[in-house]
N, C-alpha and C positions, 0 to 999 in steps of 0.2 A: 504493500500500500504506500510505504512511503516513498521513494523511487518513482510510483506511477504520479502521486501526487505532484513529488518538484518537478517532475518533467513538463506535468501540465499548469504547473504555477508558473516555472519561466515563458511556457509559448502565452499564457496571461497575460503577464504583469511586462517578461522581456528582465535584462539581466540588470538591469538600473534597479529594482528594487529589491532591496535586504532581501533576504531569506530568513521563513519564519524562526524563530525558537519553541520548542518542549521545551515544557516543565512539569516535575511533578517530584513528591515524597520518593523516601529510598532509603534503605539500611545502608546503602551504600555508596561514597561519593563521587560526583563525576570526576571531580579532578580535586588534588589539595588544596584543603582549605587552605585560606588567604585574608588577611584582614580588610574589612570592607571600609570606604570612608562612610562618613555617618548616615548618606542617604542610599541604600542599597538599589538606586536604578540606574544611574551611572555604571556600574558594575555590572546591571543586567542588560544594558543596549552594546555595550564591547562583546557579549556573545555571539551578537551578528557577526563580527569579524573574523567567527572561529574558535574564541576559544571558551569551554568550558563555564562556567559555576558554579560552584556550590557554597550554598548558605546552610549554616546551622547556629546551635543557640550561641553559640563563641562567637560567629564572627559578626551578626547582625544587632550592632550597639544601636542605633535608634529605637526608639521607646514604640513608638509607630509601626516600624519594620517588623520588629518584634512579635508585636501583637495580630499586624493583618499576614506575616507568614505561620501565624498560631504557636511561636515557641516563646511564648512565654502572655503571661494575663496583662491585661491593661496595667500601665502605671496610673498612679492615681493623678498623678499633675497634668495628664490628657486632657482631660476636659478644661480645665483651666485656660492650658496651651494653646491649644488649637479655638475656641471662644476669644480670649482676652490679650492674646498676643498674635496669633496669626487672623482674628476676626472672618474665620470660616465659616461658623456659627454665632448666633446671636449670643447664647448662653449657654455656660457651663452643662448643665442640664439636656438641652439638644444633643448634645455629644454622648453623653452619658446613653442616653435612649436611641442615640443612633449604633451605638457600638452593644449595648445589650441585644438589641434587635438581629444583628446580623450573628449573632451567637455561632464563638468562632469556638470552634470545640478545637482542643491540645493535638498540636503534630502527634502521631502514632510512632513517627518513622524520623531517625534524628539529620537527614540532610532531605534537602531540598534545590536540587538538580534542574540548573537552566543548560541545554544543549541545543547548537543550531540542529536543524532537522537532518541537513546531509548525512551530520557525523551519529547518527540514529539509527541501530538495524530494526527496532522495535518500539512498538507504543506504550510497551509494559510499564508499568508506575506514573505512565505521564497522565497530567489534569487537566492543561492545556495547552493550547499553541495559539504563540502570540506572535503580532506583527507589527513592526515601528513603519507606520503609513502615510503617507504622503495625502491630503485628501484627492487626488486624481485617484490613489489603491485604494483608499476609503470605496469612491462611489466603485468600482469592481467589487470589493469584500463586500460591502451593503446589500449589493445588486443580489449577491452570489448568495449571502443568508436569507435575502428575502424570495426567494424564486420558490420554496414548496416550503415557505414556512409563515400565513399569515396572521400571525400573531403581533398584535401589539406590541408585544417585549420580543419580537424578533432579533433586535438590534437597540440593545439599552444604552443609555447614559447618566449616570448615578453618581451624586457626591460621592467624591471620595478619594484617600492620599491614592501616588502615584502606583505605591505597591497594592492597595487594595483594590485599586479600579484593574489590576493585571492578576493577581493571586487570589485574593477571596473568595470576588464572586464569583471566578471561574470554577475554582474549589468544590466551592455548594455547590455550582450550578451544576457541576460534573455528576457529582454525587447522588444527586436526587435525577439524575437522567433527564436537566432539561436540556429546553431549546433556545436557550436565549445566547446571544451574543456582548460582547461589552466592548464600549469606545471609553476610553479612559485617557488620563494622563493628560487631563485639567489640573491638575494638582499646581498653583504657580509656584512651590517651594521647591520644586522637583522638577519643573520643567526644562531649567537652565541645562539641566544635567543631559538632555537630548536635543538632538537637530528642534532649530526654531520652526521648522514645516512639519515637523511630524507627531501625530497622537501613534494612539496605541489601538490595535484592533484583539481581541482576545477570543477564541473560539474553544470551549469545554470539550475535550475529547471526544466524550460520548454521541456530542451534537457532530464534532469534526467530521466523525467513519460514516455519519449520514450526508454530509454535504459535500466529500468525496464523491460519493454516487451522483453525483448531481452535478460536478462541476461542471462536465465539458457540456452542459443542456442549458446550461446559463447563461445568461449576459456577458461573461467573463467571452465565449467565444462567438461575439454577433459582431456587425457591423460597428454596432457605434462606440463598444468600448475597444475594437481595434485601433480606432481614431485619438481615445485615450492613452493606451498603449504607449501608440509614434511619443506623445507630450512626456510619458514617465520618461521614456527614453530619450531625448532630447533630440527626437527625429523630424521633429515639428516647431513651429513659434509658439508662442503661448497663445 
């Protein structure tokens, strides 16, 4: 599957855009750990280039990080932080009710493995596959989740830090076997840390082996995102 998959994501997108990344839990790590700086997304967009990551409770020191990759419980100066210093929320209390809500149940499994997909023989352990998008790969990826899927939450966008709009809800959303997709990485404390043109597109495993079947019937291979294509690739004007 996977193999079939990049072969039909490069004749897509064309070789200008990243290649996605897996992630998922593991007893065991892609590669050595490494000290992370404080924001752990910086760390995870240099997988596109090849290599490796692994997160675990040692090396993910954000309070933040910590909590939406599940190794470890909320600290208690979150809500405070994120309310009265970064002013993401109005009130402490908002935070509070937005982080019990998503009820992030404890890592099982002590690392947490970003790998680009080439270097992949297997989907085993992974939760999701994520991709740093240009909005030209947006409207393909949008196109391509919404072609046998019409749901409302086909394609969500949901407060939330940089890592939880990539790890959380693909987590749950994997888990419970849905269909929803996530555009993330509004987060502005964390956006510095990636290209100024690109969000985050996040597809849940489970939802991924069904949109696989469905790629090449999609919009990905019609006329008019041919046209978009030529633009990712710099085959065209703007």
């Amino acid at each position: 599957m996977i193999q079939t998959f990049l072969q039909r994501y490069k004749e897509a997108f064309g070789n200008a855009a990243p290649l996605p990344v897996a992630f998922g839990y593991s007893h065991t790590p892609a590669t050595e750990e490494r000290e992370i700086p404080r924001c752990m997304i910086g760390a995870v967009r240099k997988v596109c280039d090849g290599e490796p990551l692994t997160l675990t409770a040692g090396n993910v020191s954000c309070g933040g990080g910590s909590l939406y990759t599940a190794f470890a419980p909320m600290q208690e100066r979150i809500p405070g932080f994120v309310s009265e210093t970064e002013h993401y929320k109005q009130t402490p209390g908002q935070v509070r009710e937005y982080i019990h809500n998503l009820d992030i149940r404890p890592a099982e499994k002590p690392c947490l493995n970003f790998v680009r997909m080439d270097r992949l023989s297997t989907l085993d352990d992974v939760e999701g596959i994520l991709f740093f998008a240009t909005p030209d790969m947006l409207s393909g990826l949008c196109s391509w989740a919404f072609y046998d899927n019409d749901a409302d939450d086909a394609v969500c966008t949901r407060f939330a830090s940089g890592c939880c709009s990539i790890v959380t809800f693909a987590v749950q959303e994997n888990r419970k076997n849905g269909r929803s997709c996530f555009i993330g990485m509004l987060d502005p404390s964390a956006r510095p840390l990636i290209p100024a043109h690109e969000l985050t597109f996040v597809i849940p495993v489970h939802r991924f082996r069904e949109m696989v079947q469905t790629m090449e019937h999609s919009a990905l291979f019609r006329k008019a995102y041919s046209i978009v294509k030529k633009r990712i690739n710099g085959e065209t004007g703007k």
